[in-house]
C-alpha positions in Angstrom: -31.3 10.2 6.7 -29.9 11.0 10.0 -31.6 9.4 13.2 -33.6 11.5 15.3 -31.5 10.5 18.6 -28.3 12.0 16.7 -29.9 15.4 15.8 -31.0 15.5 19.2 -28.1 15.1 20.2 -26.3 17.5 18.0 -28.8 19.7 18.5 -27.9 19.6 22.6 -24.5 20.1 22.2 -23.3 23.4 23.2 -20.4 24.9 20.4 -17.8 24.0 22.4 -18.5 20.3 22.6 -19.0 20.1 19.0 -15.7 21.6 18.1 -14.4 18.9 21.0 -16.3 16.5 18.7 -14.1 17.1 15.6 -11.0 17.1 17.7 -8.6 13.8 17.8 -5.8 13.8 20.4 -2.9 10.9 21.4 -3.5 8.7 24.4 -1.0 10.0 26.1 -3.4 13.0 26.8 -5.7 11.2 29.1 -3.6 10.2 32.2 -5.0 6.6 33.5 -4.1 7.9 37.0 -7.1 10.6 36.6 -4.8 13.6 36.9 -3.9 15.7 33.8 -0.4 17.5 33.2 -0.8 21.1 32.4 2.8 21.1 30.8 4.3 19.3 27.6 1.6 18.1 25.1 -1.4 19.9 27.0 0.5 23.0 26.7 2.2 22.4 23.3 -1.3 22.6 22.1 -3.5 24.8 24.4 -5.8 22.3 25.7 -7.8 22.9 28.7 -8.2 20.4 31.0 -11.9 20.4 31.0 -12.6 19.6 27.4 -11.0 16.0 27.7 -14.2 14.7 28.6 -15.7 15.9 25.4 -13.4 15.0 22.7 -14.5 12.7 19.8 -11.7 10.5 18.7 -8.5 8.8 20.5 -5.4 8.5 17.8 -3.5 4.9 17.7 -4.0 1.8 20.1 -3.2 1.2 23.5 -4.2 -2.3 23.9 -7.8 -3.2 24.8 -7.6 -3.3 28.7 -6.4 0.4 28.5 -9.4 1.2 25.7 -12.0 -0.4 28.0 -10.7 1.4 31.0 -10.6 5.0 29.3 -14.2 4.3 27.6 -15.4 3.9 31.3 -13.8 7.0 32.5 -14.6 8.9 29.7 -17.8 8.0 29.6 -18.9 8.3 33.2 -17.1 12.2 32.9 -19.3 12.9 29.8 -22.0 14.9 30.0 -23.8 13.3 26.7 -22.1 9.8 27.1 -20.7 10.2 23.9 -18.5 7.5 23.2 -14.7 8.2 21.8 -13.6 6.6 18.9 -10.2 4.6 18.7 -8.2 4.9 15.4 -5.3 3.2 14.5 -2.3 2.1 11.7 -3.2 -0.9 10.7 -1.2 -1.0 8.2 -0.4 -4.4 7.7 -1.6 -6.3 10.4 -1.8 -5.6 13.9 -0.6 -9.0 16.3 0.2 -11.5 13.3 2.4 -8.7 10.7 1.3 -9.7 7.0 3.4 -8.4 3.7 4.0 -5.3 3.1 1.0 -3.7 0.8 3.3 -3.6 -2.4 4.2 -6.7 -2.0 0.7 -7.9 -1.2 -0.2 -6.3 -4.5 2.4 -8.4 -6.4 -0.1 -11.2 -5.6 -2.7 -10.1 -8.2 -5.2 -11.7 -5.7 -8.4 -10.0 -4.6 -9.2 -12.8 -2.3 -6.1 -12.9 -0.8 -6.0 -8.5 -0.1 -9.5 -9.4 1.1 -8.5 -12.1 3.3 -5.3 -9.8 4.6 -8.1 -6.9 5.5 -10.1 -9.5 7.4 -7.2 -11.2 9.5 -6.1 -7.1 10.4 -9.5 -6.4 11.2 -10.1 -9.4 13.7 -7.0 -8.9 15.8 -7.3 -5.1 15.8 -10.8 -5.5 17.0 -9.7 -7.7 19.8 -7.0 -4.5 21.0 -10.1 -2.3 20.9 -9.6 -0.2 17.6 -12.7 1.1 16.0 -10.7 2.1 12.4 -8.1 1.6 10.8 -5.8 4.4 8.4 -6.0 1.8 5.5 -5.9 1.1 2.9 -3.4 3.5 1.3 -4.0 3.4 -2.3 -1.7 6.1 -3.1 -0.6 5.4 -6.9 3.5 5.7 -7.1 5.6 5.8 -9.5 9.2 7.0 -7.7 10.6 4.3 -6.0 12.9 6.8 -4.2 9.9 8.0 -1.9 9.7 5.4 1.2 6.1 5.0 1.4 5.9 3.1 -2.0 5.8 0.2 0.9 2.6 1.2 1.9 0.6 1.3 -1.5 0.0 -1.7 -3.8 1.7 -0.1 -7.1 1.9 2.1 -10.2 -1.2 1.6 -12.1 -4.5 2.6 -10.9 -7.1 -0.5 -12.4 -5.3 -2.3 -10.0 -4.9 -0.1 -7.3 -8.7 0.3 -7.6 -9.4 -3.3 -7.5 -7.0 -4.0 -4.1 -8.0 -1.3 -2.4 -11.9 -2.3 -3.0 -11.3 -5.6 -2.0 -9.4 -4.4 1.4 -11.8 -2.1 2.3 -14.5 -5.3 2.0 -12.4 -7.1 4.4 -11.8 -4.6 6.9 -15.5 -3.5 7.1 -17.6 -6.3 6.2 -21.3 -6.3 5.0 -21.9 -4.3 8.7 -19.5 -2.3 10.6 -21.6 -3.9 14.2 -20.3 -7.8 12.9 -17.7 -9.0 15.5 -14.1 -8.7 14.1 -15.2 -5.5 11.7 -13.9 -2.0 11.9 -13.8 1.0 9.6 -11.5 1.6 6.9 -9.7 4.8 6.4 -8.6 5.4 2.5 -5.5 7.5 2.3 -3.9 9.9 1.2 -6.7 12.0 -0.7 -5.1 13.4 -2.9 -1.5 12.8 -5.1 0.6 12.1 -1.6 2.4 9.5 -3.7 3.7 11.5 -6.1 6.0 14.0 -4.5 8.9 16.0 -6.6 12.1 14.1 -6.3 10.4 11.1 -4.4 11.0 13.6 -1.3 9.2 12.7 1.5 6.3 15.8 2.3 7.7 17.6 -0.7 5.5 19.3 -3.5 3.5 17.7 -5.8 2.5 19.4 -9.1 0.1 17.3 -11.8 -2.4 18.8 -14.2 -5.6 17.9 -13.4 -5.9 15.0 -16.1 -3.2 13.2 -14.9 -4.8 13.7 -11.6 -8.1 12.3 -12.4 -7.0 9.5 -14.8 -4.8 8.1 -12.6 -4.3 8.8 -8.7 -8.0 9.3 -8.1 -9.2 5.8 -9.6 -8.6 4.0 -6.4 -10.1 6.5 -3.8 -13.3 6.7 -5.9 -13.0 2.6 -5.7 -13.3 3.2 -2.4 -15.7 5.3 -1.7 -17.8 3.0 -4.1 -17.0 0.3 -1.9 -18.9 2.1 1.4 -15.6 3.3 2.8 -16.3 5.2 6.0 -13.4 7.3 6.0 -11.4 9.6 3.9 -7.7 11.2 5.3 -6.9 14.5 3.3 -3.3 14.2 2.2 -0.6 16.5 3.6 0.6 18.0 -0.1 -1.0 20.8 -1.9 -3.1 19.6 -4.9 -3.2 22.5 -7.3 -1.2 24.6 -4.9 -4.1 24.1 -2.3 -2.9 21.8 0.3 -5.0 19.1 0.6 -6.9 20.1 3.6 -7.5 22.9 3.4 -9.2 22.1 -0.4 -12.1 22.5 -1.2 -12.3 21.5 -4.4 -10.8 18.2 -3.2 -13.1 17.2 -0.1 -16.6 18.9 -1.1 -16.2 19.4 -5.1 -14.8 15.8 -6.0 -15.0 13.8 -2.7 -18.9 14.8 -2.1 -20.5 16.1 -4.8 -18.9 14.5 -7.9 -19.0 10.8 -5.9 -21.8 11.3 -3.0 -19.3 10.6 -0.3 -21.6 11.4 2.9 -18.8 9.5 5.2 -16.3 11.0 7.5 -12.9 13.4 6.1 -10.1 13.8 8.9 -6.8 15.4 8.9 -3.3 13.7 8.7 -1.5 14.3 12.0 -1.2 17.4 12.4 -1.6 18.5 8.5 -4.4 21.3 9.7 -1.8 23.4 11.7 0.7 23.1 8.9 -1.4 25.1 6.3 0.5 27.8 8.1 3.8 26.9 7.0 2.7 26.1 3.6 2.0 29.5 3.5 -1.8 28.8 2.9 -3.0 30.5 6.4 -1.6 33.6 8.2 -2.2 31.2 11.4 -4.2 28.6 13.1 -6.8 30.8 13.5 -7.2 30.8 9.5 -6.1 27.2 9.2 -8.9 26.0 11.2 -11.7 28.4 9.2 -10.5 27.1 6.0 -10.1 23.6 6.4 -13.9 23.9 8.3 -15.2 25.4 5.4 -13.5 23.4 2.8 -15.4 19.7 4.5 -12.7 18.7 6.8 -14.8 17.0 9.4 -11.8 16.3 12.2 -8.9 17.4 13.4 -6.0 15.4 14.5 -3.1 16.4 16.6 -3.9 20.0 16.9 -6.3 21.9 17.9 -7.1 25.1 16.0 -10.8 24.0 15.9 -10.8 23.6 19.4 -9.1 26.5 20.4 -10.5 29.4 17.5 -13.7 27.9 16.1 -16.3 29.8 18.8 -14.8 32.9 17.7 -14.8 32.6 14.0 -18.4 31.5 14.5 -19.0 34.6 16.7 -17.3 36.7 14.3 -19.1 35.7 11.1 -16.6 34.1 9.7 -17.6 30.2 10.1 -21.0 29.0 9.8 -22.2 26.6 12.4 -24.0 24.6 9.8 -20.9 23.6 8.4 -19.8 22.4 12.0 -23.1 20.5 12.7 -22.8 18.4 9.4 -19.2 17.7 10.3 -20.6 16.5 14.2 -23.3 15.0 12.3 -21.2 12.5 10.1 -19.1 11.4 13.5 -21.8 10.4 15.4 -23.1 8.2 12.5 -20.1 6.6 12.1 -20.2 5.9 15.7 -23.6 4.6 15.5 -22.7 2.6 12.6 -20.4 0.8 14.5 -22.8 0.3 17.7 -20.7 1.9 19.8 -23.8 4.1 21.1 -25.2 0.0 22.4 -21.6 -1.2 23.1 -19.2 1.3 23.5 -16.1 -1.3 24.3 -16.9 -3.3 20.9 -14.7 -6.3 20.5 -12.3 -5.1 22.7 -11.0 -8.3 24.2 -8.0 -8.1 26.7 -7.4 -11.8 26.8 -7.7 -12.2 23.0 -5.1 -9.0 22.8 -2.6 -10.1 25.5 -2.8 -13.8 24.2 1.5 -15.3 24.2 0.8 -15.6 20.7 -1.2 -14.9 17.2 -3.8 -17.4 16.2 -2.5 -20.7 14.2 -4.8 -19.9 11.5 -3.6 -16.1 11.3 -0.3 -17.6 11.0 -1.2 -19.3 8.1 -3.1 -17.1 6.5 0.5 -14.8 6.8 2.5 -17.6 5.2 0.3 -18.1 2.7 0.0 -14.5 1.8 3.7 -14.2 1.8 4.6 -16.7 -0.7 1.8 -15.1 -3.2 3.6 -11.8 -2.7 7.1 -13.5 -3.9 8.0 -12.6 -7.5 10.5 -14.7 -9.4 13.0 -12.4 -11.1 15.2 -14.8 -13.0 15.9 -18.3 -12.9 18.7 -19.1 -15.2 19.4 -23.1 -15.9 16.0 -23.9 -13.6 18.6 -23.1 -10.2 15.0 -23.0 -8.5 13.6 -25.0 -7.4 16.0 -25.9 -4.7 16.6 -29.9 -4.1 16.1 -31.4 -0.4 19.4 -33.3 -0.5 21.3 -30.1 -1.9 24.7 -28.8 0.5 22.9 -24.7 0.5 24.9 -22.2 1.4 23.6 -19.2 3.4 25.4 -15.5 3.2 24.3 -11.6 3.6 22.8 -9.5 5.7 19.3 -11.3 6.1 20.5 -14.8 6.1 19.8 -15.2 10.1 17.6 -11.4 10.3 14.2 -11.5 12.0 14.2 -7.8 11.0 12.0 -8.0 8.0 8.9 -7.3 9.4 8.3 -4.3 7.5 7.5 -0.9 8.3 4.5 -0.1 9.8 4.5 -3.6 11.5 1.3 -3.2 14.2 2.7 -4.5 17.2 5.8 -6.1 16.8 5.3 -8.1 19.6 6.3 -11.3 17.7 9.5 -11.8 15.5 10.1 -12.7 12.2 10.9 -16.3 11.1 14.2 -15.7 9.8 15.1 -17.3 6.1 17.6 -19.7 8.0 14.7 -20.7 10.3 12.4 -21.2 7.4 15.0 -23.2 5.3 15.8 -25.6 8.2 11.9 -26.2 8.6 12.7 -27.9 4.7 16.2 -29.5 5.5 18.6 -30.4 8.2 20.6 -27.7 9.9 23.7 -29.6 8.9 23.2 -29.4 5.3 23.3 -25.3 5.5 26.2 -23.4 5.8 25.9 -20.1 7.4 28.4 -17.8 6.2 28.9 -13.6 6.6 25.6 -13.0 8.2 26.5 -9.9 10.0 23.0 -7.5 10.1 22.3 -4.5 8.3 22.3 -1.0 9.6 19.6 2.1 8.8 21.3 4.6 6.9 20.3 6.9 9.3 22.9 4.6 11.8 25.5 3.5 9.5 25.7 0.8 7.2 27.7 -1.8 8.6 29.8 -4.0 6.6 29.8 -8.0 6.4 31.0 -10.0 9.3 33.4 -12.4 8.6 34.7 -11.4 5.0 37.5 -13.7 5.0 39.0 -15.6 1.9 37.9 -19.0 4.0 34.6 -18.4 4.2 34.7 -18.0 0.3 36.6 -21.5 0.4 34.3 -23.2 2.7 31.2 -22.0 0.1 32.7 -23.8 -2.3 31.6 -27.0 -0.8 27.9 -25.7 -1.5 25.7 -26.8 -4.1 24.2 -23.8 -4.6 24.8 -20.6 -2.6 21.7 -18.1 -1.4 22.8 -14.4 -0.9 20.2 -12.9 1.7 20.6 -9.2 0.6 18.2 -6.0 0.6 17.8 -2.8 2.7 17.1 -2.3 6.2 13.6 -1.9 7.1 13.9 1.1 9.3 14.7 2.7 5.7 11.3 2.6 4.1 7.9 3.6 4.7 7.0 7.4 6.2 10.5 9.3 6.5 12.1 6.9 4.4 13.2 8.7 1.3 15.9 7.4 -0.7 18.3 9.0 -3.3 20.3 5.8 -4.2 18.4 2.4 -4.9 21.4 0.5 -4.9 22.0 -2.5 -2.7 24.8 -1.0 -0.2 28.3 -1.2 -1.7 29.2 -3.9 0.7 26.5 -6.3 -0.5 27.2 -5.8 -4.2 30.9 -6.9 -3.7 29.6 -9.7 -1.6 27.0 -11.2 -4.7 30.5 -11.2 -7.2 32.3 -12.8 -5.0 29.8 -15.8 -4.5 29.3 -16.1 -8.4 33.6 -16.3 -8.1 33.0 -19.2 -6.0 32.0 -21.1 -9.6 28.6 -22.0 -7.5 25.2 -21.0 -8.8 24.4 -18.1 -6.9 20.4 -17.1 -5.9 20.0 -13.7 -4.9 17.1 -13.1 -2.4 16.1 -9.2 -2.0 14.5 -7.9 1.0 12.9 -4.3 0.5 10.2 -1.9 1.0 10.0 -0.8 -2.4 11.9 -1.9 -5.7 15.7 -1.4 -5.6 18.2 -1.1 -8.7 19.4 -4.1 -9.5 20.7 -4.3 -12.6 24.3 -4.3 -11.0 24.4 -8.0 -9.2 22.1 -9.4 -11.9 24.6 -11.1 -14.3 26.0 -12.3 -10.9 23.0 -13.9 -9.8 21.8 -17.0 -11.4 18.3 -16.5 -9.9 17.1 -13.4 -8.5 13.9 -13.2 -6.2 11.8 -10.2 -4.8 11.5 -11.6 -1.4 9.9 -8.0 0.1 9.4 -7.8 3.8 6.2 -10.3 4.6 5.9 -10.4 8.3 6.0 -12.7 10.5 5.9 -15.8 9.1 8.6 -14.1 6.1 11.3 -17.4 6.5 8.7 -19.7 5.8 6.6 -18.1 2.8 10.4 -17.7 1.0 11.5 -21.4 2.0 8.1 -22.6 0.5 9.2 -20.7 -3.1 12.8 -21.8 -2.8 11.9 -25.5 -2.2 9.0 -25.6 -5.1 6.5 -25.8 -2.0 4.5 -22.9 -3.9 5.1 -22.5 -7.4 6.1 -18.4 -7.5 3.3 -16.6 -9.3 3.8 -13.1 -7.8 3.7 -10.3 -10.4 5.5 -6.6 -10.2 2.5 -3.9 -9.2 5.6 -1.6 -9.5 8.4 -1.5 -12.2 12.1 -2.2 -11.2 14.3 0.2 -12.6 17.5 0.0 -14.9 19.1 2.7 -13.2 17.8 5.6 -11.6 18.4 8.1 -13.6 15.3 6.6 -15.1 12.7 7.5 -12.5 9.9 8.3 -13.0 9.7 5.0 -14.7 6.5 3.6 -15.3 4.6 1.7 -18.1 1.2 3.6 -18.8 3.4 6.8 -20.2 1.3 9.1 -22.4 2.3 8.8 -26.1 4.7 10.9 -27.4 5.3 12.8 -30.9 8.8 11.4 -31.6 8.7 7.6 -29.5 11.4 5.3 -29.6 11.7 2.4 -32.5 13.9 -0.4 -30.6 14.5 -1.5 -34.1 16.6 1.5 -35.4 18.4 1.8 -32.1 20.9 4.5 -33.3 18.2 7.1 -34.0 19.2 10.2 -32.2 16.5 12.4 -32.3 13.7 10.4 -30.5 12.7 10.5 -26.3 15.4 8.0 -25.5 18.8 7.7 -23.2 22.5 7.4 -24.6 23.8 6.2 -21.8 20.9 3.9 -20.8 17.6 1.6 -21.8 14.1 3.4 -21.9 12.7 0.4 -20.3 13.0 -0.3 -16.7 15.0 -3.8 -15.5 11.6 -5.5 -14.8 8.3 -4.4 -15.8 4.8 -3.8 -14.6 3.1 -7.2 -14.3 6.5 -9.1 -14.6 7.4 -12.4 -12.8 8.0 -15.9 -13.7 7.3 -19.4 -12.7 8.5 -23.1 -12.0 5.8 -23.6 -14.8 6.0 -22.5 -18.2 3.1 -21.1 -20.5 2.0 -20.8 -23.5 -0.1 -17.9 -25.1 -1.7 -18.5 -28.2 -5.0 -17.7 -30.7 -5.3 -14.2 -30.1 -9.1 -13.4 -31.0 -10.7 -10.1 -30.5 -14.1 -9.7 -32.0 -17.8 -7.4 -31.5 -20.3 -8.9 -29.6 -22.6 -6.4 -30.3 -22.9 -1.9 -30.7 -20.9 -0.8 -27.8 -19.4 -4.6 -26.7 -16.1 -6.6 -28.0 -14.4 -9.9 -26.9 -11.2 -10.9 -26.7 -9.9 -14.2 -25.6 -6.5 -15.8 -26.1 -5.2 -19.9 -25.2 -2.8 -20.5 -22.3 -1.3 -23.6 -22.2 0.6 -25.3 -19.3 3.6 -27.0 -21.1 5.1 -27.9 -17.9 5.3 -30.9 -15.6 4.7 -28.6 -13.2 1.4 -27.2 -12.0 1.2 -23.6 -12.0 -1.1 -20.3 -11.4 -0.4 -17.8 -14.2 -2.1 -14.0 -14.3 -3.3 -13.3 -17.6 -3.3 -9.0 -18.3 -5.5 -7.3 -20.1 -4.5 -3.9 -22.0 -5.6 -1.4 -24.2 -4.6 1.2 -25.9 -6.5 4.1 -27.6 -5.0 4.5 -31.2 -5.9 8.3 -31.9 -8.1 10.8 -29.6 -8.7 14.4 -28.2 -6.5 14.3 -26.3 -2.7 12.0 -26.0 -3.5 8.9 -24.6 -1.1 6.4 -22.6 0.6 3.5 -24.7 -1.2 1.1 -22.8 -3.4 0.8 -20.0 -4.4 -2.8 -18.0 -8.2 -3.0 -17.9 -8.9 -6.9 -16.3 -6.6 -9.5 -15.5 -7.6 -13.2 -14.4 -6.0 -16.2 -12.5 -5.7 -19.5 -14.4 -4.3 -22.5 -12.3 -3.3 -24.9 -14.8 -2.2 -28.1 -14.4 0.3 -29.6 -16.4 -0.1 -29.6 -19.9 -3.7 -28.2 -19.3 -5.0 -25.0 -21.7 -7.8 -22.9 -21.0 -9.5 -20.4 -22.9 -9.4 -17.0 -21.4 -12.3 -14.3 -22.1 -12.8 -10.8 -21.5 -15.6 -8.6 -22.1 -14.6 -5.0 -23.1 -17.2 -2.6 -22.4 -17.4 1.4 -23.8 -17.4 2.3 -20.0 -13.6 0.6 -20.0 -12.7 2.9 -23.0 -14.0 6.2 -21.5 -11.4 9.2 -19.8 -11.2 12.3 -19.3 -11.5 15.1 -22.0 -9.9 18.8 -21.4 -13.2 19.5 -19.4 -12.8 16.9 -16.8 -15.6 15.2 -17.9 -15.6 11.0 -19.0 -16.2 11.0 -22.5 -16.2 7.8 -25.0 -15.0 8.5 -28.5 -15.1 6.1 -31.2 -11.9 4.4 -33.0 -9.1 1.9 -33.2 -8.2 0.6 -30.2 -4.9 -1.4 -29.4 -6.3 -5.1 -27.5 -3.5 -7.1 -26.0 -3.3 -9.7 -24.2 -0.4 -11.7 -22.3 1.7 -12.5 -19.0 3.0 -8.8 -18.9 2.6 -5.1 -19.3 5.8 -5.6 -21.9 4.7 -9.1 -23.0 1.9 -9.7 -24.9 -0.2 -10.2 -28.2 -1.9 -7.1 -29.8 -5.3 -7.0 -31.9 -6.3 -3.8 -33.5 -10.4 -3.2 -33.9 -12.3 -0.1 -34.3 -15.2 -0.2 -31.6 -17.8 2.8 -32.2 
């Protein structure tokens, strides 16, 4: 129930204010030397100087000395000393930079994505941001599209359960607790899963696939408490997302009861025009009014034509004053109406450096986000002792912060950096470093290619090739048609394994890259990702058996890709392929080619081996089975391992995937340890949507496996009714 101080003051609010309310500009629009420019932005977008003290919302951070100092102003110019809200990217992490969110989701660890929210949360707090755009928990499936760097993977049950978890550590049991802000979920709906992997490009799914799988993970967070939902820039049903109304009031608030706040992606309102969805902005701003988009950001069509929609009939102020409405409670629910400065703290923000335990908390994260690809002849762990040499691209590179990377005030540790904080200096031999170039610059080739630098690797014990893609070529903009390491850095890889040394190829990347060509030249291969700041040091601490690897793939790696979209919860198909009769023509297969991808879905090995054993799956009642399985540690080594849950529905209404992951848990085992592992299947787990759109449960064999992998595991077939 709204407070009666807010409906008084919506109630005061003249049309113009309100319309001011739903409007978010840049900082660059309030001057800090109390003079406005009436040329560039301001006249770009139409604004009049006199509404400045009225607008709502301030987009991305300016540090909190600068946030405390506008607050003032702008609250001593507004009439209703209305505080502004400060949004930001907080993507991941703001003053300390954490892994990328893919990689974080290779982790498998809701603790950890909680713990990566909260460590965000604190810093941005300090700089004076109210709310963050995360999490994105847009479900991909083509590596190709740059953003894939932003989301934690392919398969929604665990998209769901990250982005849940993320949006408890950004906002906290109450949004007023020091070191809380609110969480923006994003893209609502389908961004990720544009035609071509093309960045803004259309997408087109039927409205199962939409609800089975890409809208999961927003409902997760909306069931979390979620204060925010950003409408998506691509059309959904040949509506673009903003402008949809079956998107933002039919699903978001009716279906689920979201009362929070919807807002625009930059600019995204003023761009139903060319999408050919409004004549102009006149009709942009009507329909996205009337469809539940609450704000505005980086134009202003509300601003500038709602009074006269309103005065012409065509937009009813009720829809305007529930939109007002839902700001101001998010503005009370995070006290800024008692303290409109927050947590802003300028010596906290402006500190030489990031707090020891945030550090930490970075490393830590990173070397959970690692995922062991291959490790032929037990290469890793590496040996203190051990002549390592050191070649590529990202051998000496702070560069691997990531995209997206908050303030990038603080460098990366570089892998050399990290590797001499395990050995001597002298016992590493640096070797065709060079850096890498964005493909929008060049790629530039290997420094030093010379036949003796090849010689003088020969004196290695083992030789690490630091390889990958530059980070200025992922995330927004960042669209790829190749997935190959550069051509440069492929010829480098053979010519270490000619060296006769074992070779350990370490990828750094936004998204997963097709490997399969330097894999029979590497001897070990590890997913390294971009992981912030402290990046050197969480890889060192996997290379020197420090941390045991026990990151798993939230995305598949493909063989080539021609496969893509490659993914492993494909519907079934009427003619699928036997891999024992591999010389059948006429089944959905390649010639040329594998149907599965290089790495699957929930891949990734350890230091540690384990053993799966005593598959049991059994009722436990009408409507309840268990099924539990042994894991054994037969190691000397102690070691986490993620044991998956899937299921698949035998027969139905409608086609079904071939297997869908419905739990995982987290053993740590120590060696030669076994533990029983249990999970309760519920009807509610075996529920999806019929042709209706409605969740239905139907009777009859189901497909329960269990085991280290979305292509490794132990099946059980039971019919539950």
């Amino acid at each position: 129930m709204t407070k009666p101080f807010i409906q008084e003051l919506v109630n005061d609010m003249t049309l113009d204010e309100k319309l001011a309310q739903l409007t978010q500009l840049g900082p660059y629009y309030w001057g800090l030397d109390d003079t406005v420019d009436l040329t560039g932005p301001f006249k770009e977008l139409n604004i009049k100087p006199q509404v400045m003290d009225k607008i709502g919302s301030v987009l991305n951070g300016i540090g909190a000395r600068n946030v405390i100092e506008l607050q003032t102003r702008h609250l001593a110019a507004s009439r209703q000393k209305i505080p502004l809200l400060f949004m930001a990217d907080v993507i991941h992490g703001y003053r300390t930079i954490l892994p990328i969110p893919l990689a974080l989701g290779c982790s498998f660890d809701l603790e950890a994505c909680e713990r990566f929210a909260e460590v965000a949360a604190r810093e941005s707090a300090a700089a004076g941001i109210h709310l963050t755009f995360s999490p994105m928990t847009d479900l991909v499936r083509d590596p190709r599209w740059g953003r894939v760097m932003e989301t934690s993977g392919e398969d929604p049950y665990l998209n769901a359960r990250v982005t849940e978890s993320m949006v408890r550590g950004y906002q906290g049991k109450d949004l007023k607790e020091p070191g809380r802000i609110a969480a923006c979920v994003k893209h609502f709906a389908g961004y990720g899963a544009p035609e071509g992997g093309r960045e803004y490009n259309t997408v087109d799914m039927s409205s199962g696939v939409l609800r089975e799988f890409y809208l999961p993970a927003y409902k997760a967070a909306v069931d979390a408490g979620v204060a925010m939902v950003m409408a998506a820039f691509n059309t959904i049903d040949r509506i673009p997302a903003s402008g949809n109304s079956k998107l933002l009031r039919g699903i978001l608030r009716e279906e689920w009861g979201f009362d929070g706040v919807t807002i625009a992606d930059f600019n995204s309102v003023n761009e139903l025009v060319p999408h050919g969805a409004a004549r102009d902005g006149r009709e942009a701003a009507q329909k996205s009014i009337a469809a539940g988009l609450d704000i505005e950001m980086m134009s202003t069509h509300y601003l500038n034509h709602g009074a006269a929609l309103v005065e012409e009939g065509l937009l009813d102020t009720a829809l305007i004053d529930e939109a007002v409405t839902r700001v101001l409670e998010l503005k009370d629910a995070l006290g800024l109406f008692e303290n409109p400065f927050k947590d802003a703290d300028p010596e906290a923000d402006e500190a030489d450096k990031p707090r020891p335990e945030h550090l930490q908390a970075a490393r830590e994260l990173g070397a959970s986000s690692v995922v062991l690809l291959k490790n032929d002849n037990q290469v890793l762990p590496l040996k203190r002792g051990m002549k390592i040499g050191l070649a590529g691209p990202f051998a000496t590179s702070v560069n691997v912060l990531g995209g997206w990377a908050g303030t990038e005030k603080d460098p990366a540790v570089s892998l050399y950096s990290g590797i001499t904080g395990k050995i001597p200096a002298g016992d590493i031999l640096t070797a065709m470093t060079g850096e890498l170039g964005s493909m929008l610059e060049g790629i530039f080739d290997v420094e030093d290619e010379t036949e003796a630098a090849y010689e003088q690797l020969k004196d290695c014990d083992v030789i690490l090739a630091a390889v990958g893609e530059n980070q200025q070529d992922t995330g927004e903009g960042g669209s790829k048609a190749s997935l190959r390491l550069s051509a440069h850095q492929e010829k480098l890889i053979r010519r270490l394994k000619d060296t006769g040394k074992p070779v350990v190829t370490i990828i750094f990347s936004g998204r997963p890259l097709e490997l399969a060509p330097v894999l029979d030249a590497s001897d070990a291969l590890v997913q390294a990702w971009f992981l912030g700041n402290e990046s050197g040091n969480s890889i060192a601490d996997v290379l020197f058996g420090d941390y045991n690897p026990s990151g798993r793939l939230s995305m598949s790696f493909p063989y080539s890709v021609g496969q893509i979209p490659v993914y492993y919860n494909a519907y079934q198909t009427g003619r699928p392929y036997d891999p024992q009769y591999p010389n059948v023509r006429y089944v959905t297969r390649y010639l040329d080619i594998p149907n599965d991808p290089l790495f699957c879905f929930g891949y990734g090995l350890s230091y540690s081996s384990f053993d799966y054993s005593g598959l049991q799956v059994e009722a436990a009642g009408a409507d309840r089975v268990l099924a539990s399985i042994d894991v054994e540690n037969t190691s000397e080594v102690p070691g986490k391992e993620t044991v998956q849950l899937y299921i698949r529905d035998v027969t139905a209404s409608v086609v079904r995937p071939v297997k869908e992951l419905k739990g995982f848990r987290q053993l740590t085992l120590a060696p030669h340890e076994k533990q029983t592992v249990t999970f309760e299947i519920t009807r509610d787990m075996l529920m999806f949507y019929g042709q209706d759109d409605q969740l239905i449960f139907e009777p009859g064999e189901f497909d329960i496996m269990l085991g280290r992998s979305s292509g490794d595991h132990s099946t059980q077939r039971i019919w539950i009714g």
